[in-house]
C-alpha positions as CSV (number, residue, x, y, z in Angstrom):
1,X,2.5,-20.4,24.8
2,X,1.3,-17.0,26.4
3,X,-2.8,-17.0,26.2
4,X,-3.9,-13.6,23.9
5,X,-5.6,-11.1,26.2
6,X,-6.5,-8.4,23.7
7,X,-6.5,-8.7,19.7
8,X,-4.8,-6.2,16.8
9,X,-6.4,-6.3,13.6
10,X,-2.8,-4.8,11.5
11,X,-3.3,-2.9,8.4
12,X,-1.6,-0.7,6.3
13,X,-1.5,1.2,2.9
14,X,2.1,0.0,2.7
15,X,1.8,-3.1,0.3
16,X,5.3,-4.1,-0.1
17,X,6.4,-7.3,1.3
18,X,7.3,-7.6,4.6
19,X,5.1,-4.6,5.3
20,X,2.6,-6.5,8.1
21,X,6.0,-7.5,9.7
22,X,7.4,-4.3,9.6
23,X,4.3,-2.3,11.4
24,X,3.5,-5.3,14.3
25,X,7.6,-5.1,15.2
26,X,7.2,-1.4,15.3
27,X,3.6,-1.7,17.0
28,X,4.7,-3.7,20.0
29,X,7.6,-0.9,20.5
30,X,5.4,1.6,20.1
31,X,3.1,0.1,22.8
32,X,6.0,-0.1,25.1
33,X,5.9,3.6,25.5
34,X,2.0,3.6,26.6
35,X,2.6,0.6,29.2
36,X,6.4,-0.3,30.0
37,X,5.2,-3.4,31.5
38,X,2.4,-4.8,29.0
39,X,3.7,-8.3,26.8
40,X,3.1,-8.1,23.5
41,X,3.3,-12.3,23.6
42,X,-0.3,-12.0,25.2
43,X,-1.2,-9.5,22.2
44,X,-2.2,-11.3,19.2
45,X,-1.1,-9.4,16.1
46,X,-3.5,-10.4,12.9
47,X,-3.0,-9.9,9.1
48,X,-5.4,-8.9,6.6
49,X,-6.9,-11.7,5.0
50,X,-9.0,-12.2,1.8
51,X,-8.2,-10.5,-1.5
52,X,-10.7,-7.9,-1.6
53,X,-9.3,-6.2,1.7
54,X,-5.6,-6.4,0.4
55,X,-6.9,-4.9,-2.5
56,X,-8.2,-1.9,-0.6
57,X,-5.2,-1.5,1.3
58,X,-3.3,-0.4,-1.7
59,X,-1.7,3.0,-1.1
60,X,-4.9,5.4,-0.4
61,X,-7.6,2.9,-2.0
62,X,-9.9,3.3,1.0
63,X,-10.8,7.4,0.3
64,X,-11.2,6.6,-3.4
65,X,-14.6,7.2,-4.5
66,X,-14.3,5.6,-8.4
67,X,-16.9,3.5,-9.1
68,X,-14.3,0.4,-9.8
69,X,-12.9,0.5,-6.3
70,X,-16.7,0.3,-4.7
71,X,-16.8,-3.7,-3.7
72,X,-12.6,-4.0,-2.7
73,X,-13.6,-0.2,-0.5
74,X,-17.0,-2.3,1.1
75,X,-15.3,-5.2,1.4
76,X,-12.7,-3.2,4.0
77,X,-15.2,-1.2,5.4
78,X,-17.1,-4.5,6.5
79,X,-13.5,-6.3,7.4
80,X,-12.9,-3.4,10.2
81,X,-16.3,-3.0,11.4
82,X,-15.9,-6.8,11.9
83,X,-13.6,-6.5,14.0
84,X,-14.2,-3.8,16.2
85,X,-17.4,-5.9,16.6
86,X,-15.5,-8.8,19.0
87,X,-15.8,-6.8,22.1
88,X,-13.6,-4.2,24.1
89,X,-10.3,-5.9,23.8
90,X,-10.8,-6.2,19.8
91,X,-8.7,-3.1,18.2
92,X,-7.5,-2.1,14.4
93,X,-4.4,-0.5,13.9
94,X,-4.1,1.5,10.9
95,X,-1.0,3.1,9.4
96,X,-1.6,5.5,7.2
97,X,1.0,8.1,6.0
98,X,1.0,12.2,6.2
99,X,2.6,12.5,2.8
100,X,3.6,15.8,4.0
101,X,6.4,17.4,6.3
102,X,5.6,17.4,9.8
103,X,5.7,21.1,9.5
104,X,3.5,20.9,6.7
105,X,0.9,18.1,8.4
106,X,-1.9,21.0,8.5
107,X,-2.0,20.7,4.5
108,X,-2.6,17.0,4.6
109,X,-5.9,15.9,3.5
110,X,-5.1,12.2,4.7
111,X,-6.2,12.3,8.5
112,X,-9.1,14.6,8.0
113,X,-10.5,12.0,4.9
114,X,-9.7,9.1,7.1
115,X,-11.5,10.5,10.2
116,X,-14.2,11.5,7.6
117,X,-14.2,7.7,6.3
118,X,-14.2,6.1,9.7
119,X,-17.1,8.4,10.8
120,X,-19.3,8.0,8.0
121,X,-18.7,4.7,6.3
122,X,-17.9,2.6,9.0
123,X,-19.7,3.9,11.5
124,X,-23.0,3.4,9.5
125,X,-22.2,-0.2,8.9
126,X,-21.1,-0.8,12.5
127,X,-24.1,1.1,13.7
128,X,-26.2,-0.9,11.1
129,X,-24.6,-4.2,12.6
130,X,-25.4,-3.2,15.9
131,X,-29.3,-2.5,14.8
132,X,-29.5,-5.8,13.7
133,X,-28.3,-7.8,16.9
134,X,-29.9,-4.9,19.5
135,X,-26.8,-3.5,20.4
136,X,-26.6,-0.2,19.5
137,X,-25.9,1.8,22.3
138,X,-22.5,0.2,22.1
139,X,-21.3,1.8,19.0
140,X,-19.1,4.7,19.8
141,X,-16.9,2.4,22.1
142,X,-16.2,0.0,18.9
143,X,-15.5,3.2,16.6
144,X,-12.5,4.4,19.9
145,X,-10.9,1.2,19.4
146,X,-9.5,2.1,15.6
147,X,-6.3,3.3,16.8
148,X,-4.3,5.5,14.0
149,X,0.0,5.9,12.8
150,X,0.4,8.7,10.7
151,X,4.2,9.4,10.2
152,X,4.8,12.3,8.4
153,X,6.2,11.7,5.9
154,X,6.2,8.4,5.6
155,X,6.9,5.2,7.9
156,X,10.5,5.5,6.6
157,X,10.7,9.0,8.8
158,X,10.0,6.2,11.8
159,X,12.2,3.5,10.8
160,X,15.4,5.6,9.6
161,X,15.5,6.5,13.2
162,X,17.9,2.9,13.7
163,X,20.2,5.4,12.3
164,X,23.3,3.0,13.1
165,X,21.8,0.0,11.2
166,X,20.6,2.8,8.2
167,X,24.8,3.3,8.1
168,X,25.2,0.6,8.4
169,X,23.0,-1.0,5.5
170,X,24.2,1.8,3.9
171,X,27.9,0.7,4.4
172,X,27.4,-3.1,3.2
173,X,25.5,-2.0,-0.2
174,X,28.0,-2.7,-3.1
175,X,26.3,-0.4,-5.1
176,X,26.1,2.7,-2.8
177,X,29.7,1.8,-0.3
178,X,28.4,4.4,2.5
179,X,27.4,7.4,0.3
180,X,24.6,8.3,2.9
181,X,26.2,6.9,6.0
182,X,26.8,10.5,7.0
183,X,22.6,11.3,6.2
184,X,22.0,8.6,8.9
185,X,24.4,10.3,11.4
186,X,23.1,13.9,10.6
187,X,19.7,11.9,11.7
188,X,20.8,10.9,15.0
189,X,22.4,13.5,16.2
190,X,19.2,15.5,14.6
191,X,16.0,13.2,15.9
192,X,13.5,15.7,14.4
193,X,15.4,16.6,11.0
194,X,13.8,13.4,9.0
195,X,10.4,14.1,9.8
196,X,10.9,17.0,7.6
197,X,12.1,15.2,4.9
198,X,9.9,14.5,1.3
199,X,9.6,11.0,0.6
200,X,12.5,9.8,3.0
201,X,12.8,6.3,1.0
202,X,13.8,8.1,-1.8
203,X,17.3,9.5,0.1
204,X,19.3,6.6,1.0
205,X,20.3,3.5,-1.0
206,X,18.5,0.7,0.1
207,X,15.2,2.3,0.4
208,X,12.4,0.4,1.7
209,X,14.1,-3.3,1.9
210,X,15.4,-3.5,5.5
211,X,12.1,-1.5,7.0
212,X,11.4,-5.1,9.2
213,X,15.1,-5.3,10.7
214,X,15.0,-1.1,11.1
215,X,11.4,-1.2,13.1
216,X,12.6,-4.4,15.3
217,X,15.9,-2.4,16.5
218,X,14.3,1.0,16.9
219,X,14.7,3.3,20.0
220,X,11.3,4.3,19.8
221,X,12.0,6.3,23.0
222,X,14.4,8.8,21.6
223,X,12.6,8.8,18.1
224,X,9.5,10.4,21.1
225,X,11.5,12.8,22.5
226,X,12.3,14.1,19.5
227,X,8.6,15.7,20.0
228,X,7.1,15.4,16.2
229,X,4.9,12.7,14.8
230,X,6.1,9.6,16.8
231,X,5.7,11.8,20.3
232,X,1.5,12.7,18.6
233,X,0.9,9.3,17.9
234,X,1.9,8.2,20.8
235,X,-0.1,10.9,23.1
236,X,-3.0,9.7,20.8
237,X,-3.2,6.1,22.2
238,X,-2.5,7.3,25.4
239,X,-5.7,9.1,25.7
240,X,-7.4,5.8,24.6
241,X,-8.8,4.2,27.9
242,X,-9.7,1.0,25.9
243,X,-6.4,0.6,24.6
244,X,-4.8,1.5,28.4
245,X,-7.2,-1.1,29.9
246,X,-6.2,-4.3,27.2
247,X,-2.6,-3.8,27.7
248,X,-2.6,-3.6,31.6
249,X,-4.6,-6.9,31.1
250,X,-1.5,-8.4,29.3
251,X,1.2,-8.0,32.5
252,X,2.0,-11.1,34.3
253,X,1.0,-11.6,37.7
254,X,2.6,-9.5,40.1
């Protein structure tokens, strides 16, 4: 067994089953695209634990600001400053989604409230932690390694990009017998088209159930050239010298 040379704390506001699996399969092709030669076997890909945290990963739990969500909201806050806490090859990744066309993502209030979250809340408590064990100087490095996936809409706009096992999905439903297999081939020979699309889970049959088989099949590549959400999230982590440094430190000898 390959020894783990960088860690990824996985969460998501996705809390359907199979929704970890879905986002690590499409992680470590995601990654491919910021180092071709990193192995993901030497990346270890961790699950939120404890119910409190799971809690707060509920849909958009972690801008809520009702005094009933306060302890499952501190208990995340804590889980990710934890984390970031291990040391420079200790990352979260975070999906979150734009709920808005791509067109539209100016409108969306979900990546300024996240930035807003991570900046206040969990900077103060990994600033705090930092206090405590004479650290602090090391704070803004932690706060880089929260790496961010906002699809726009959703993750679906990402994953219905396997357009030829959406068809076919599509094809082997009883219920539906291909009604939409000629959505998913507008969608490939369109690669941009479904980023535009409201609530993408919501147009084809099957909906969210094969997300896990259409994120470990995806051509992330031509889903990036496409040059809309995928192609910004990607740029993002390439500008993220942390992140650059732990997957070169996954390659094999040369």
């Amino acid at each position: 067994m390959s020894v783990a040379r960088c860690s990824l704390l996985v969460l998501s506001e996705d809390s359907a089953e199979g929704a970890h699996e879905t986002l690590v399969a499409l992680a470590k092709n995601i990654f491919r695209l910021v180092d071709s030669s990193y192995d993901w076997q030497r990346v270890r890909f961790e699950p939120p634990e404890g119910e409190g945290v799971r809690k707060a990963l509920r849909g958009n739990l972690w801008k809520s600001r009702e005094p009933r969500d306060y302890r499952a909201r501190l208990d995340l806050i804590g889980y990710i400053a934890t984390k970031l806490l291990e040391g420079d090859r200790a990352f979260v990744l975070y999906h979150i989604d734009g709920d808005r066309p791509w067109t539209e993502r100016e409108a969306s209030e979900n990546v300024a409230k996240f930035r807003s979250f991570i900046e206040t809340d969990v900077r103060q408590f990994v600033e705090h932690r930092r206090l405590q064990g004479g650290r602090a100087s090391a704070g803004e490095l932690a706060l880089s390694q929260l790496l961010l996936l906002v699809p726009y809409y959703s993750i679906e706009a990402w994953l219905f990009q396997n357009t030829r096992a959406g068809a076919r999905f599509c094809a082997e439903n009883a219920a539906c017998r291909g009604k939409h297999v000629p959505l998913f081939q507008a969608w490939a020979n369109d690669r941009g088209a479904l980023d535009e699309v409201v609530k993408p889970k919501n147009q084809v049959c099957f909906k969210g159930s094969h997300n896990r088989q259409l994120a470990e099949g995806l051509d992330v590549e031509a889903v990036y050239y496409a040059g809309k959400s995928l192609h910004h999230a990607v740029e993002s982590l390439h500008q993220n010298a942390a992140l650059l440094a732990a997957l070169a430190a996954t390659r094999p000898p040369a």
